[in-house]
C-alpha positions in Angstrom: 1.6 0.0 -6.3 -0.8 2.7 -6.2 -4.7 1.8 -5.7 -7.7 3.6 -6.2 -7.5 6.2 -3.3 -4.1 7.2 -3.8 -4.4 8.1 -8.1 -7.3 9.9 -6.7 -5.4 11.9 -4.2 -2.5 12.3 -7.2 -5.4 13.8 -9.8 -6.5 16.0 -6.6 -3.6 17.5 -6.5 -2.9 18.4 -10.1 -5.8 19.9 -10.4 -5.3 22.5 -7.7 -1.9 22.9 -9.3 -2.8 23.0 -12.9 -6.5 23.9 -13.8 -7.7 26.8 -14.8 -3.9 27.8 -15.8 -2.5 28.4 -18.7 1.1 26.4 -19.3 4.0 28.0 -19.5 6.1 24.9 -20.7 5.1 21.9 -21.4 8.0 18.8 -22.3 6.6 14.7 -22.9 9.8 12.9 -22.6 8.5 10.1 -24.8 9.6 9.9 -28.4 6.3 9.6 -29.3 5.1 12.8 -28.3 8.7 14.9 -27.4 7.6 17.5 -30.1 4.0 18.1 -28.9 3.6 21.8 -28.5 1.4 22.6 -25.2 2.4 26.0 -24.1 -0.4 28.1 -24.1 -2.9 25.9 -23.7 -5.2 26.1 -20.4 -5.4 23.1 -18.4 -9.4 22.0 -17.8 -9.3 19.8 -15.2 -7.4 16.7 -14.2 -9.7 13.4 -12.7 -9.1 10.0 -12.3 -10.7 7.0 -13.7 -9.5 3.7 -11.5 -5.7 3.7 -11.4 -5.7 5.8 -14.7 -4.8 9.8 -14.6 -6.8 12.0 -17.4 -5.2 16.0 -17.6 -7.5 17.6 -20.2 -6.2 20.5 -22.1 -7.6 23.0 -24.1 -8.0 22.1 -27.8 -9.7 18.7 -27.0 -6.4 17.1 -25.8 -6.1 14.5 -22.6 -2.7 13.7 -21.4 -3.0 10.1 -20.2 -0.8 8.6 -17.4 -1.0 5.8 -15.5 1.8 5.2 -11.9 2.0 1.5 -11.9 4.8 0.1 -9.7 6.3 2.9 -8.9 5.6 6.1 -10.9 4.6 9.6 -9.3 3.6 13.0 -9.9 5.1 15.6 -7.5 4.3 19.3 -7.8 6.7 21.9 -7.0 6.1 25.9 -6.7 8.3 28.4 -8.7 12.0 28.2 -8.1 11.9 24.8 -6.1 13.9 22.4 -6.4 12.4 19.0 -8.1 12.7 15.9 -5.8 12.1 13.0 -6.7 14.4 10.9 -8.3 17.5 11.5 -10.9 16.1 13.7 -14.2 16.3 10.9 -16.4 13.9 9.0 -14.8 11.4 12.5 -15.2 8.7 12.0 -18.1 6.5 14.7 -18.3 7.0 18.3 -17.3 4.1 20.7 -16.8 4.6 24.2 -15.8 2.2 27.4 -15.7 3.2 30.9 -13.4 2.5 29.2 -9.7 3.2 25.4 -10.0 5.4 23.0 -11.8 4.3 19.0 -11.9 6.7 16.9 -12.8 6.0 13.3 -13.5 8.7 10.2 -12.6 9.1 7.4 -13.7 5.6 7.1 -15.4 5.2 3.8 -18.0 2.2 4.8 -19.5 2.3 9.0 -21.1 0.4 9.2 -24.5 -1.6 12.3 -25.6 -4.5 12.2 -27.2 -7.9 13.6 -27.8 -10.1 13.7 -25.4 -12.9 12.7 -27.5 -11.0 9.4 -27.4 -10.5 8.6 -24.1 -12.4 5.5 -23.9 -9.2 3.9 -25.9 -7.5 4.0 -22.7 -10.2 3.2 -20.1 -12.9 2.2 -21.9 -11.7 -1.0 -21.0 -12.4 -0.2 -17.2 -15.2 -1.7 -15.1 -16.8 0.5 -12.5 -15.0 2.9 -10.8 -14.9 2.4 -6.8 -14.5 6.3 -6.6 -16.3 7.5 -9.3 -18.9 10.1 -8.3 -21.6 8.5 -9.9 -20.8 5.3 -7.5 -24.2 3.6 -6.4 -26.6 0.7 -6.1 -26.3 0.2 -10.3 -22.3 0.9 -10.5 -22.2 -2.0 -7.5 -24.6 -4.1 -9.2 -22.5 -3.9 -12.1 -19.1 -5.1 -10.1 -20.7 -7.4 -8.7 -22.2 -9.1 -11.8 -18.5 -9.1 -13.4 -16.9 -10.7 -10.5 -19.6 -13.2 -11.0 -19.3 -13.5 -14.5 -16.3 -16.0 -13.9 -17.2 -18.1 -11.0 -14.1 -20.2 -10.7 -11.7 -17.6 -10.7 -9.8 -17.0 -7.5 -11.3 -14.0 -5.8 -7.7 -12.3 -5.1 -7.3 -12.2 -9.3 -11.0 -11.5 -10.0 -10.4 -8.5 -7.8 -7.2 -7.2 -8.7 -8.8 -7.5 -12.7 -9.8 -4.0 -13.4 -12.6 -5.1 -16.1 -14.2 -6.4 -13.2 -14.3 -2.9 -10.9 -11.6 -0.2 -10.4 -8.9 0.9 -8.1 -8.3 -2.6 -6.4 -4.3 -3.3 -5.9 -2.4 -5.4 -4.6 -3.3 -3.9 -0.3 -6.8 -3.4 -0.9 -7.2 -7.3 -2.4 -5.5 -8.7 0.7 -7.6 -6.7 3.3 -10.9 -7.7 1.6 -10.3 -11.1 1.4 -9.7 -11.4 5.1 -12.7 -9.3 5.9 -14.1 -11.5 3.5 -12.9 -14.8 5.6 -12.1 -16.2 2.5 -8.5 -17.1 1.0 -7.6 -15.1 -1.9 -7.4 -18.0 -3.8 -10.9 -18.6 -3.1 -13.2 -19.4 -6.3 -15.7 -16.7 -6.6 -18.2 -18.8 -6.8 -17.9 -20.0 -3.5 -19.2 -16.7 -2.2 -23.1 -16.1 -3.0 -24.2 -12.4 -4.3 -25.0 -11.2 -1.1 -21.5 -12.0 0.2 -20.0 -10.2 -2.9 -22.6 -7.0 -2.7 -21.3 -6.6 1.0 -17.5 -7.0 -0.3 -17.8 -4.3 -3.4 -20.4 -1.8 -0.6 -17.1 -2.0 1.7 -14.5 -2.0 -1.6 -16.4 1.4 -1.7 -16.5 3.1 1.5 -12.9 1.8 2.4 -11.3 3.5 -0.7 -13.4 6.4 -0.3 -12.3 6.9 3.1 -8.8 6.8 2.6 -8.8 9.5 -0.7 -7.3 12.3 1.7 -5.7 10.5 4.3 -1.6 10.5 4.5 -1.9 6.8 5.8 -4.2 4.2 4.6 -6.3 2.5 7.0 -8.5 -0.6 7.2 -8.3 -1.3 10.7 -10.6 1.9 12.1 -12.3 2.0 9.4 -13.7 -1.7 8.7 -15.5 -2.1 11.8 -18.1 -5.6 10.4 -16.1 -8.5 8.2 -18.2 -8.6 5.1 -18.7 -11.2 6.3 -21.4 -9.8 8.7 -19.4 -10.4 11.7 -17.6 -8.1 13.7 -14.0 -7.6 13.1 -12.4 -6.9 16.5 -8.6 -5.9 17.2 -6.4 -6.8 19.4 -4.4 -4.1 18.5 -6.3 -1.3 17.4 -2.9 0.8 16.4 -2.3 -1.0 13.6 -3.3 0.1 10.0 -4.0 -2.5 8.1 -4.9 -6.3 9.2 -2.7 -8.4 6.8 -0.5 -6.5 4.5 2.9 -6.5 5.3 2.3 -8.3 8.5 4.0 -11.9 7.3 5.1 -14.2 10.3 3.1 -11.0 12.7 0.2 -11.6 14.6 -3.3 -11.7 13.2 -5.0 -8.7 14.7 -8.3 -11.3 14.9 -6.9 -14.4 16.6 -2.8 -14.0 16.7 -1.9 -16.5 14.6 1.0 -15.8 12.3 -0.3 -14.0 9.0 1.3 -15.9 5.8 2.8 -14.6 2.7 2.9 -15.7 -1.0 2.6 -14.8 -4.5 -0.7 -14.9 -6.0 -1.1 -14.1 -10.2 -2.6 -14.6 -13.3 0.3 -16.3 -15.1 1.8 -12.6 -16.3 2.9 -11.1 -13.3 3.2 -12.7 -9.3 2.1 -10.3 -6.6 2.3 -10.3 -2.8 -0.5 -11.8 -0.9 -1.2 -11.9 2.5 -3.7 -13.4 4.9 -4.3 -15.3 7.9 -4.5 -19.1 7.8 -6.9 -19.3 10.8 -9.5 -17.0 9.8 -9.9 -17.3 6.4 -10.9 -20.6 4.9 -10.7 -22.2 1.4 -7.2 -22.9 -0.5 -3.9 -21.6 -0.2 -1.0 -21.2 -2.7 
């Protein structure tokens, strides 16, 4: 699933591609919206808010997407073949004279005025990228998380109400820098703990906007904790995701895997039964 960093990289790109353009041709493959007439109309900017992609338009219109599982954006210059997967899967289509993005497999696509954009994210809790990010946006994450002190901290943080651009890599990694179990109350951490966790939250998204491959490992360099988080193997990206039955990079013992979720959907969760402490699945 995409997180945080990689919508941001995603809205990055579409801007370069599309604002300050003019489209060409314009085609929402959703019934909803298949007539919507956008040729013409110059694209303003496209930004990000969590896991949530916002194109503005001229005429006060936003074209809202959001990835999910498995949906993209991919940009193509003029007379280039569009990869990335079979046509019927394409959703949105958004041309002007240099660039062409075409988005797959997208679940959410709705148009609709900007002026009512918090209908789609208003619902959002502090963005982790957002560049207003500071001592009162953290404050803020932290007091959400908080808000609910016997909720599992791998839910809690995955719950964009609470702060976001969290998924499903990001919650894992955190919780083992945290040396908790994800299915650790909240409570069980005190607001200092938390502050630390959201701070590096933070700076580990941030730091991974513009990179091809994400990275904990070099970046993460104290547990939040406080301690220091040594490697033994300092190639390796990421500490616990998608390492099942590998070594811990910390102390080698086999990182375990299982389904962690809040009754509507199970998602993978890893971490390492020796250094983290409190319950497990």
């Amino acid at each position: 699933m995409p997180e945080g960093d990689t919508v941001l990289h995603a809205a990055h790109r579409l801007h370069a591609a599309l604002a300050g353009r003019a489209l060409t041709h314009a085609d929402l493959r959703v019934p909803r919206f298949a007539t919507a007439d956008l040729a013409g109309r110059t694209v303003l900017d496209v930004t990000s808010r969590g896991k949530h992609l916002l194109t503005r338009i001229e005429g006060g219109l936003t074209l809202h997407s959001h990835l999910r599982m498995d949906g993209s954006w991919r940009i193509f210059a003029p007379g280039e073949p569009w990869r990335g997967g079979p046509s019927h899967q394409i959703r949105a289509v958004l041309q002007n004279a240099e660039a062409t993005a075409v988005g797959y497999r997208l679940p959410v696509l709705e148009l609709l005025r900007t002026a009512d954009e918090a209908d789609a994210v208003g619902h959002l809790g502090p963005d982790l990228l957002s560049p207003a990010w500071g001592a009162e946006l953290q404050d803020q994450a932290v007091a959400n998380l908080l808000a609910a002190p016997e909720r599992p901290l791998g839910e809690a943080l995955l719950d964009q109400r609470n702060l976001a651009g969290i998924g499903n890599v990001y919650k894992s990694e955190l919780c083992f820098l945290a040396r908790v179990t994800p299915w650790s109350p909240v409570g069980v951490l005190d607001a200092q703990l938390l502050a630390r966790l959201v701070a590096t939250s933070h700076r580990l998204l941030d730091a991974n906007t513009e990179r091809p491959d994400r990275r904990t490992t070099t970046l993460a360099h104290t547990s939040t904790a406080g301690r220091p988080t040594r490697t033994t193997r300092a190639p390796d990206r990421l500490y616990v995701y998608g390492r099942e039955a590998r070594p811990c990079l910390r102390c080698a013992t086999p990182v375990r895997k299982a389904d962690q979720g809040d009754g509507s959907r199970e998602r993978p969760t890893y971490w390492c039964p020796n250094c983290q402490t409190g319950p497990t699945n």
